[in-house]
N, C-alpha and C positions, 0 to 999 in steps of 0.2 A: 715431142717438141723439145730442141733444144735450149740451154739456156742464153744465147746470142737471138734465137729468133723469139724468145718470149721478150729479151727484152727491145726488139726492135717491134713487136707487137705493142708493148706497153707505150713506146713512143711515138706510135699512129696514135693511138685512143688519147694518148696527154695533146697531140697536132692538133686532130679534129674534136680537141673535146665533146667526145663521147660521154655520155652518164653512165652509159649500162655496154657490156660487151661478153657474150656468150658463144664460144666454141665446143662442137664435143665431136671428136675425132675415133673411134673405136673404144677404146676404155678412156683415154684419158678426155678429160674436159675442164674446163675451164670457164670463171663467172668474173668477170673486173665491173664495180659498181664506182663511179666518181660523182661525186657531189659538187659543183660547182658554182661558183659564184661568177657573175656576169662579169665582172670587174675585176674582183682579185685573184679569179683562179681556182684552182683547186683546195677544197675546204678539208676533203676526206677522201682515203682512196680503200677501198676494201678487196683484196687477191686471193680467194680463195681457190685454192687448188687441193683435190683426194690426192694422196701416196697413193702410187701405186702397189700391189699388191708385192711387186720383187722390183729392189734396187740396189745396184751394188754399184759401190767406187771403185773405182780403174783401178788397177794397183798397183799405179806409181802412184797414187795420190798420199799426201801423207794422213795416221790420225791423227783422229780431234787433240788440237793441243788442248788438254782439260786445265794443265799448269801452267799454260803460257802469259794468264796475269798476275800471277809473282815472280815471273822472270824482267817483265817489262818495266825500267826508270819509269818512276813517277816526274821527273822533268820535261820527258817526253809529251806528255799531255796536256799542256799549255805553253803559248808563246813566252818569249820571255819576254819581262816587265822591261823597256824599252822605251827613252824617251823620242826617241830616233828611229821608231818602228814604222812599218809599211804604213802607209794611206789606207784606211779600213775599207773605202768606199770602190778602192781597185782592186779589192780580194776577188778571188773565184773560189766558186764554189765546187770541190771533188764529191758529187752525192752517192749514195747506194741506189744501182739497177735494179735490186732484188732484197726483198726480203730473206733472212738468214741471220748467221752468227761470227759478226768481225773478228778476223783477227788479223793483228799484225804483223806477223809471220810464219814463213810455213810448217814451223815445228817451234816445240818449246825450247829446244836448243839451239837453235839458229836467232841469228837478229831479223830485228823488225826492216818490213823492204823498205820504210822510209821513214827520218823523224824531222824535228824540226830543225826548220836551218838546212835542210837537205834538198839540192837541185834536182829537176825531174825532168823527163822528156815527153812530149805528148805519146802515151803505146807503153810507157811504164808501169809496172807491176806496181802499184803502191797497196795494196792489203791482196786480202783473201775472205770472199764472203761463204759458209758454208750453209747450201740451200737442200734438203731433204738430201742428208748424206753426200751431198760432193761439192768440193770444194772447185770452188770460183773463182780466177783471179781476176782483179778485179785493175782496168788498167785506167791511166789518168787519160781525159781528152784533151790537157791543157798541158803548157810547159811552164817552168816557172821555179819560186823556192817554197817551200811547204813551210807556212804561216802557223798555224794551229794544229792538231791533232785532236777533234772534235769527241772521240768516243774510244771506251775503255778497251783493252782486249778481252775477248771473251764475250762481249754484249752484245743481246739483239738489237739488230738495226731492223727498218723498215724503209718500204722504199721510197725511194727521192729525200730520205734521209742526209744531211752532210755531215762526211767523212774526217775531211780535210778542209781548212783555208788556201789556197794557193796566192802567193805575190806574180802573177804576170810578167811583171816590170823586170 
């Protein structure tokens, strides 16, 4: 299963709020448990998935940037203090598809695909999630200027986690 169909899997079972969702296709299988509140949604969401026994990255894919969070401004990771800053209540939200390990860009030598202050198009590469050995890019659905930068490089996110703040407007 790919990583595009797992995560359009995930966005059935978040549709019809599902509690429990169990697939097993020849070796690989899969178990999605949601806990759900009648009213506000999703409380806890649990993805377990086995590695498979052989997996290998493509190899154009780059390595794990291990030093990529001492290459990265520490300005980058919060708006700036702003009296004249966005409407908080028209932010969008860029969340994580997939559980993994962010990072900002595709190598520790290279810049981050996007920081604050920085315009985006909906289909734009804004990180890189890396999920059991391969790397994900991970693209905005929204257009707008990137507001926040929620999480560090190098940290596990989880999913439906937020990435990013986007200004719409």
């Amino acid at each position: 299963m790919s990583i595009k169909e797992l995560q359009e899997l995930i966005k059935l079972i978040n549709r019809y709020k599902l509690a429990e969702f169990n697939m097993k296709d020849g070796d690989f299988e899969i178990f999605i448990r949601s806990d759900q509140d009648p009213i506000e949604g999703p409380i806890q969401q649990v993805v377990q998935m086995p590695q498979p026994a052989f997996m290998q990255a493509p190899a154009a894919m780059p390595a794990a940037p291990a030093a990529a969070a001492a290459t990265a401004p520490a300005a980058d990771a919060a708006a700036p203090a702003s009296s004249a800053g966005p409407d908080e209540s028209k932010l969008v939200a860029v969340k994580s598809p997939m559980v993994g390990t962010f990072y900002r860009s595709s190598s520790p030598d290279k810049p981050a695909f996007v920081k604050v202050g920085d315009s985006i198009n909906k289909g734009d590469v804004v990180c890189i999630i890396e999920a059991m050995k391969l790397f994900n890019e991970i693209e905005s659905e929204v257009s707008g200027t990137i507001v926040k930068v929620l999480v560090e490089d190098a940290q596990p996110v989880e999913y439906d986690q937020v990435l990013f703040m986007v200004d719409p407007g």
